[in-house]
C-alpha positions in Angstrom: 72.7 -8.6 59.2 70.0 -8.5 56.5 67.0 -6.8 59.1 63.7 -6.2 56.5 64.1 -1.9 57.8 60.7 0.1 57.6 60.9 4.1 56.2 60.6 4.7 59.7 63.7 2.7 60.7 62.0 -0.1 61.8 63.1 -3.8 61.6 60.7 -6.9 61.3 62.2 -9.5 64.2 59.9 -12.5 65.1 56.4 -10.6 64.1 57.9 -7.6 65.6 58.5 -4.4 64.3 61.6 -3.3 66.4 63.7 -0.5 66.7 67.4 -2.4 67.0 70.1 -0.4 68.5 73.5 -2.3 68.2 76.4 -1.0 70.6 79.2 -2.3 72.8 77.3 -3.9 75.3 77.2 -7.8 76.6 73.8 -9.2 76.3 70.4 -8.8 74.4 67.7 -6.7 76.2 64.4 -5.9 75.2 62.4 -2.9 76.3 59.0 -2.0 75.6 58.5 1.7 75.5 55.8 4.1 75.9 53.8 6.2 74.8 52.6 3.1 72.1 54.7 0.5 73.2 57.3 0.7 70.4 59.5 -2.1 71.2 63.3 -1.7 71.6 66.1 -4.5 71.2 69.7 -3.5 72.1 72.0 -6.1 70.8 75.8 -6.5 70.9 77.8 -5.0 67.7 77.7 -8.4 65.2 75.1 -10.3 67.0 73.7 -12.7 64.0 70.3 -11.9 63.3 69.1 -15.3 63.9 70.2 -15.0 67.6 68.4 -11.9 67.6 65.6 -13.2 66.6 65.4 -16.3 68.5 65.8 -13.7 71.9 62.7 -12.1 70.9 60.7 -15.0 70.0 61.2 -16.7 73.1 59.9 -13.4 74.7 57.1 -13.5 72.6 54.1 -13.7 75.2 56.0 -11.1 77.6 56.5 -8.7 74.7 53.1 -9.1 73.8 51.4 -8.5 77.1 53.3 -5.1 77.5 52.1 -3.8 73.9 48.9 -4.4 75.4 49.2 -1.9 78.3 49.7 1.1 75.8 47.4 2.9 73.8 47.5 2.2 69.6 49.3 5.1 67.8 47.0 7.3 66.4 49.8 8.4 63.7 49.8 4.8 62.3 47.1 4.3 59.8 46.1 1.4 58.6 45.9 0.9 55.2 44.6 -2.7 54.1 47.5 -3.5 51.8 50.8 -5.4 50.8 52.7 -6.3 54.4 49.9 -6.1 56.1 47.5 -8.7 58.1 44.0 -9.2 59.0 42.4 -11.8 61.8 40.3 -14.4 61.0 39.0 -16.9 63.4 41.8 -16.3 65.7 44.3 -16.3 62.7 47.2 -13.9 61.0 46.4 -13.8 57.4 48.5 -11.9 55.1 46.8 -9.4 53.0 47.4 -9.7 49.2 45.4 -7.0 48.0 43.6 -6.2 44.3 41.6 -4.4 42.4 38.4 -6.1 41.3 35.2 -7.7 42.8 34.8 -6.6 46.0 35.5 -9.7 48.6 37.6 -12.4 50.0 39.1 -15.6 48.9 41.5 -17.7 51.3 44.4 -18.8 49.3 47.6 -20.9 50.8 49.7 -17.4 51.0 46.9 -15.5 53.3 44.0 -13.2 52.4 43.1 -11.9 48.8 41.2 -8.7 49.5 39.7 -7.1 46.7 37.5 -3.8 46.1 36.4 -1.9 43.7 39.6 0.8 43.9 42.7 0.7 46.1 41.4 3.1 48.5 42.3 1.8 52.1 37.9 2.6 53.0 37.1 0.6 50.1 39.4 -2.3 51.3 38.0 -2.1 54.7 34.5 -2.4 53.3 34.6 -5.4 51.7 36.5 -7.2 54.5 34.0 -5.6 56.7 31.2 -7.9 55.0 33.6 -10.8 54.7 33.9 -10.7 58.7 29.4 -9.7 58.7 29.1 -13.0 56.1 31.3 -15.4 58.4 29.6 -14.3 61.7 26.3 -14.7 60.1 27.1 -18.4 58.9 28.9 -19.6 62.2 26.1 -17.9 64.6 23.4 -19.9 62.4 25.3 -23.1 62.8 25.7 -22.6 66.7 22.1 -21.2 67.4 20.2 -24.6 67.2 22.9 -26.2 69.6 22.4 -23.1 72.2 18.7 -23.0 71.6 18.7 -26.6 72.2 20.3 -26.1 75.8 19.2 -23.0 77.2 15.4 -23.1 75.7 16.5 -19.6 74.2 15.8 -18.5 70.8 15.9 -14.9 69.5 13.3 -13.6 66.6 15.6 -12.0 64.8 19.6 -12.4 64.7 21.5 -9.4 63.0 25.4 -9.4 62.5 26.9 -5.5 62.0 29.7 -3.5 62.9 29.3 -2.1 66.9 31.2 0.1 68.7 32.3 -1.0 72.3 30.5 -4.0 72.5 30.4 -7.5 71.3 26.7 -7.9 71.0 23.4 -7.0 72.5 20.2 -8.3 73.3 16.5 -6.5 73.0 14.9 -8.5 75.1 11.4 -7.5 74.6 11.7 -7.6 71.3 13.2 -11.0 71.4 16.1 -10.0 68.9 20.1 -10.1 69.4 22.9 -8.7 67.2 26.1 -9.1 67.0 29.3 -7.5 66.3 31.0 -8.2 62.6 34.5 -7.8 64.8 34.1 -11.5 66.2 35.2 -13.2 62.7 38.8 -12.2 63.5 39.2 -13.8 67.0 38.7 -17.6 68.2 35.8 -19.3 67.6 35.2 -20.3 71.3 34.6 -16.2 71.8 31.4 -15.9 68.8 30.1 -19.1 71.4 30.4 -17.1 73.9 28.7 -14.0 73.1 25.7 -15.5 71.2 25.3 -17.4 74.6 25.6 -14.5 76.7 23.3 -12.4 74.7 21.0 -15.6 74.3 20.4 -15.1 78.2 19.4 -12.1 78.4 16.2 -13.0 76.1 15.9 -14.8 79.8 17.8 -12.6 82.5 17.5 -8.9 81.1 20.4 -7.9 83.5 23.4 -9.2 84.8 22.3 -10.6 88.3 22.9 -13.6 90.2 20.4 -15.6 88.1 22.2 -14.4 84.7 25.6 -15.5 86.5 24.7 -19.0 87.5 22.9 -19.4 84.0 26.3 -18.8 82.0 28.6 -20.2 84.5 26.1 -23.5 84.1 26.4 -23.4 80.3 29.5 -22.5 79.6 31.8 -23.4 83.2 35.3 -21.3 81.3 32.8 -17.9 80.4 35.4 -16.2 82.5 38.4 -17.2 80.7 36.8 -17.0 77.7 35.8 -13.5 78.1 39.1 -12.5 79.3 40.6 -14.2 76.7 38.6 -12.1 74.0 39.3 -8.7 75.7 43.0 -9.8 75.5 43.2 -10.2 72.1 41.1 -7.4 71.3 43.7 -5.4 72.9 46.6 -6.5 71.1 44.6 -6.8 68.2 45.6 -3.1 66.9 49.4 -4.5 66.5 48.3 -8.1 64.9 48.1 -6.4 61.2 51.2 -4.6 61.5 54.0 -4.8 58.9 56.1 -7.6 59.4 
């Protein structure tokens, strides 16, 4: 069984880094495990790997939905470089890092990142203004459409990096920002925050009136919203070695 193995004695299985425990037992079980949801596969002694994997790609969603109830290891650092991945629009792009030029060119095989030195900071930089240069350009092409049908329009739209939240809205000052972070997840979610902070210019607070406004122009805000806060959460595993 030829399992890729990390310095920490990790395997890559379906996307997975697993710790693989083979022993005299019948079946394949999974466990996820706390205190950072380090998944566990114990498999049967000469179990082909492809069986293995198929096991833990059908349990995919379930697998994924447990990492998501445990905090991300503060011991694993990420590092921007070969094996690892970066989000963009809702997809897992390999990073093929370089020295040079700082910024990013989609290629076939993922992600070139490049920066001025291989310092993980520097990495992070540039692909931090990649992400600020993407939500800029996609906000600008939806604004027209959501000015159109709310009668909203902000003064001033900023994209930069934010903490805890998505976006916010000055109302008085008629201006909206919003986070860099929303380049890596679906497109449907950058609708729905420019939307939701678009109201505010309108409904300063999140009332009734603020409530039926949304639900009116966007009927799956809900789901959307969930869905973001979902992948968000599992987001700290997408760039993992693989």
């Amino acid at each position: 069984m030829n399992h890729k193995t990390d310095p920490n004695g990790l395997v890559s299985l379906a996307g997975f880094d697993v710790r693989l425990v083979l022993k005299k037992v019948r079946r394949v079980t999974i466990a996820v495990l706390p205190p950072f949801g380090e998944v566990r596969v114990t498999a049967p002694v000469g179990t082909p790997q492809a069986t293995i994997e198929a096991i833990v790609s059908e349990r995919r969603a379930w697998i994924e939905n447990k990492i998501a109830g445990f905090p991300a290891d503060p011991g694993k650092e990420r590092r921007y470089g070969e094996g690892e991945y970066a989000l963009l629009w809702g997809r897992r792009l390999r990073i093929l890092p370089r020295v040079g030029t700082p910024g990013v060119l989609l290629v076939p095989e993922g992600m070139i990142l490049s920066a001025r030195t291989d310092e993980p900071k520097k990495r992070a930089a540039a692909l931090e203004a990649f992400y600020r240069k993407e939500v800029q350009t996609e906000a600008q092409k939806l604004l027209p459409v959501l000015s159109a049908m709310t009668g909203l329009s902000p003064s001033k739209l900023t994209v930069r990096k934010m903490g805890r939240r998505w976006g916010t809205c000055y109302h008085r000052e008629g201006t909206v920002n919003l986070s860099l972070s929303l380049a890596a997840y679906p497109p449907a979610c950058l609708s729905y925050v420019l939307l939701h902070e678009l109201l505010h210019l309108r409904y300063p607070d999140h009332g009734r009136d603020f409530h039926a406004a949304l639900d009116r122009y966007m009927p799956d805000n809900r789901a959307v919203a969930a869905e973001l806060n979902r992948l968000h959460r599992l987001s700290s595993a997408a760039w993992a070695e693989e």
